[in-house]
C-alpha positions in Angstrom: 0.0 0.0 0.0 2.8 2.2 0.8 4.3 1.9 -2.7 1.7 2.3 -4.8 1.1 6.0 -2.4 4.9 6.7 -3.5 3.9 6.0 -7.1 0.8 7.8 -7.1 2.5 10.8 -5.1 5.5 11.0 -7.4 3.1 11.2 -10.5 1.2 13.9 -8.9 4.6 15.9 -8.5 5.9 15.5 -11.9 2.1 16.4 -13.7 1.9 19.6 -12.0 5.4 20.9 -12.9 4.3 23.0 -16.2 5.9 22.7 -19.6 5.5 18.9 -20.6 5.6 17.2 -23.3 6.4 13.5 -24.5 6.1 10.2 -21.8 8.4 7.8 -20.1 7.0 5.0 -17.7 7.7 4.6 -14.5 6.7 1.4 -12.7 4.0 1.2 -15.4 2.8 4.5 -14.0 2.8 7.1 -17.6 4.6 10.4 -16.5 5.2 13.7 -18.7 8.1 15.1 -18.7 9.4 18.7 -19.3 10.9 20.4 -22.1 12.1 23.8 -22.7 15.0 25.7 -20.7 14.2 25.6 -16.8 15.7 28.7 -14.4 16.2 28.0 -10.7 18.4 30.1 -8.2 20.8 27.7 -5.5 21.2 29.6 -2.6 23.8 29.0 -0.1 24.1 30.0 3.7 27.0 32.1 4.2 28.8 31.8 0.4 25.5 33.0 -1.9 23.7 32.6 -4.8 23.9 30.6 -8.0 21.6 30.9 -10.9 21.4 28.1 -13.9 19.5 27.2 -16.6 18.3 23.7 -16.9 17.9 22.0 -20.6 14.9 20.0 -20.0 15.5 19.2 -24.4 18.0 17.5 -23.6 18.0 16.0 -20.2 14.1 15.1 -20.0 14.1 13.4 -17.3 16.8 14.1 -15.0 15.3 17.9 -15.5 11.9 16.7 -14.3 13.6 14.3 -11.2 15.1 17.3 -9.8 12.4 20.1 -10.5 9.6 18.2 -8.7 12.4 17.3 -5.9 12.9 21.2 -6.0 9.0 21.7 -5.4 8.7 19.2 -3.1 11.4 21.1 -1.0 13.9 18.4 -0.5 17.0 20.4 -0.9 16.3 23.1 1.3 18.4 22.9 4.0 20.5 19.7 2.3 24.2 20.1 2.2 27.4 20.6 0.4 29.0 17.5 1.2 31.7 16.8 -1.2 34.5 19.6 -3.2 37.1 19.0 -5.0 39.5 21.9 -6.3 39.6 21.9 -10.0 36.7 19.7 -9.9 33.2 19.7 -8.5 31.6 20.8 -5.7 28.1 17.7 -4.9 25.0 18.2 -2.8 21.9 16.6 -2.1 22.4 13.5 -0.3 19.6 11.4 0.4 20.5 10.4 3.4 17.2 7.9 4.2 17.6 6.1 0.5 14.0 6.5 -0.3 14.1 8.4 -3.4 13.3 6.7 -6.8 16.2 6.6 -9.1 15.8 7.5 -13.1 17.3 6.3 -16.4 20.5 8.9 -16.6 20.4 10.7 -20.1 24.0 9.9 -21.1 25.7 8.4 -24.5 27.3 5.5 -22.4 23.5 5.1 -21.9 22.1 5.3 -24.7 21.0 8.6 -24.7 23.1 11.6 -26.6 23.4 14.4 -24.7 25.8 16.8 -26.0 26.0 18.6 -22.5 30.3 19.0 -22.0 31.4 19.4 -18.7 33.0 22.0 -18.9 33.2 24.8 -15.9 29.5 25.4 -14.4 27.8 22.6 -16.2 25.5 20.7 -13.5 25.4 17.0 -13.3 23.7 14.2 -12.1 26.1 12.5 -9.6 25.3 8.0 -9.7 26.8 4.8 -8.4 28.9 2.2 -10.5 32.0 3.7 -13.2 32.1 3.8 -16.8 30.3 0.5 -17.4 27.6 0.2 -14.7 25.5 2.0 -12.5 23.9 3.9 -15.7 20.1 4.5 -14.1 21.2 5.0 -10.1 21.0 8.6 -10.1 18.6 9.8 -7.8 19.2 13.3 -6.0 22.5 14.4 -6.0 23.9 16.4 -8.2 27.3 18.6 -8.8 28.4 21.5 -10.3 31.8 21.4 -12.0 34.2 23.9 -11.2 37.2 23.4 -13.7 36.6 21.9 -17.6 36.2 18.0 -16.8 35.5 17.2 -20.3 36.3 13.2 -19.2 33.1 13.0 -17.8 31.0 13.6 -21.3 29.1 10.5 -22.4 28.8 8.9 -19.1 26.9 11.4 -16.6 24.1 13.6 -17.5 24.9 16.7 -17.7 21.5 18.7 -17.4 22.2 22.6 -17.3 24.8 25.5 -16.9 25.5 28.2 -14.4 24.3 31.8 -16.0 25.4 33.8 -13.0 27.4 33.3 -9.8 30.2 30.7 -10.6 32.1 32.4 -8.0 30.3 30.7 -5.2 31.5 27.7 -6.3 35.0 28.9 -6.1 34.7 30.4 -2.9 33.2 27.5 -1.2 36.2 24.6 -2.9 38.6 27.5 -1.8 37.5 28.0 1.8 36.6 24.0 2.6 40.2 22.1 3.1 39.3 19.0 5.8 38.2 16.5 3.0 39.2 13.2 2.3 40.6 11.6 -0.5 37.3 11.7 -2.4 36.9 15.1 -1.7 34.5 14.0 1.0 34.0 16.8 3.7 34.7 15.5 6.9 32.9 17.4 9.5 29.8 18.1 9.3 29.6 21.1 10.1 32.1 22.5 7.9 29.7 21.9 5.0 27.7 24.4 3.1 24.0 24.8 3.6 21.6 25.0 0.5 18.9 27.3 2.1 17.0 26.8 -0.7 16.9 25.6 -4.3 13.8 27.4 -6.6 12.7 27.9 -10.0 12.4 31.7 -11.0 11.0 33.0 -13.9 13.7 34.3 -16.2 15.0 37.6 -16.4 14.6 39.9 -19.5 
């Protein structure tokens, strides 16, 4: 009984994010997805405020997943919890594991998604390497800080920063106890999202 409330509650989220257009099933459920270009606004505590634009044309899917986790308020107060200089900076752990994870919109995949990840580009972080692991993204995601063009073809890439890069810089500059990984150790040395929203975009 529980399940089929997480099925009907997920399609509920995704029908009444605006802008759909074609279908993809989940759990024999039929969801629309979104198309068009997406704006949202990452603020976080103490560092400030990033604004991207999401390509729901060419990331579908993983454009829809993380708008209707933005409505439903799941990254508000989430956390920074990995950063890597020259690298990435990766949020929105789900810590209790009871997110649904998606089909990620990459080559490697079976998708083609010409998305580079290059500096700003936001991805969809996932389990497994280059041969496995393909549809185990769920919530987190990362923004890259430094060109990491190695990553095309098997992560999908679903939008760019359009203003405030520098927050990611300041926050890989100013966070040095991590571990190997790039892992931030204590947890309170990691950066707050206060909130992630969609705004209406400007011009």
């Amino acid at each position: 009984m529980k399940r089929i409330a997480k099925v009907l509650s997920l399609l509920f989220m995704l029908l009444i994010v605006g802008g759909c257009k074609d279908l993809f099933t989940y759990e024999n459920v039929h969801i629309e997805y979104l198309s068009g270009k997406h704006n949202i606004e990452i603020k976080i505590k103490k560092y400030g405020v990033i604004e991207a634009e999401l390509d729901a044309d060419t990331a579908p899917i993983t454009v829809t997943n993380f708008l209707t986790l933005v409505k439903e308020g799941f990254y508000d107060g989430n956390r920074i919890h990995r950063s890597l200089t020259d690298f990435v900076i990766q949020g929105g752990k789900d810590d209790l594991s009871e997110k649904s994870t998606i089909k990620g919109e990459f080559d490697a995949n079976g998708v083609s998604n010409d998305i580079s990840h290059v500096r700003g580009v936001l991805s969809m972080a996932r389990m497994g390497d280059a041969s496995n692991g393909f549809d185990t993204a769920s919530t987190e995601f990362f923004i890259v800080q430094k060109d990491s063009t190695f990553l095309d073809h098997y992560y999908a890439g679903f939008g760019h920063v359009t203003k405030g890069i520098e927050v990611v810089d300041k926050i890989v500059k100013s966070i040095k106890n991590v571990d190997e990984d790039g892992m931030i150790i204590n947890e309170d040395d990691m950066p707050v999202i206060e909130y992630i929203k969609e705004i209406e975009e400007q011009g």
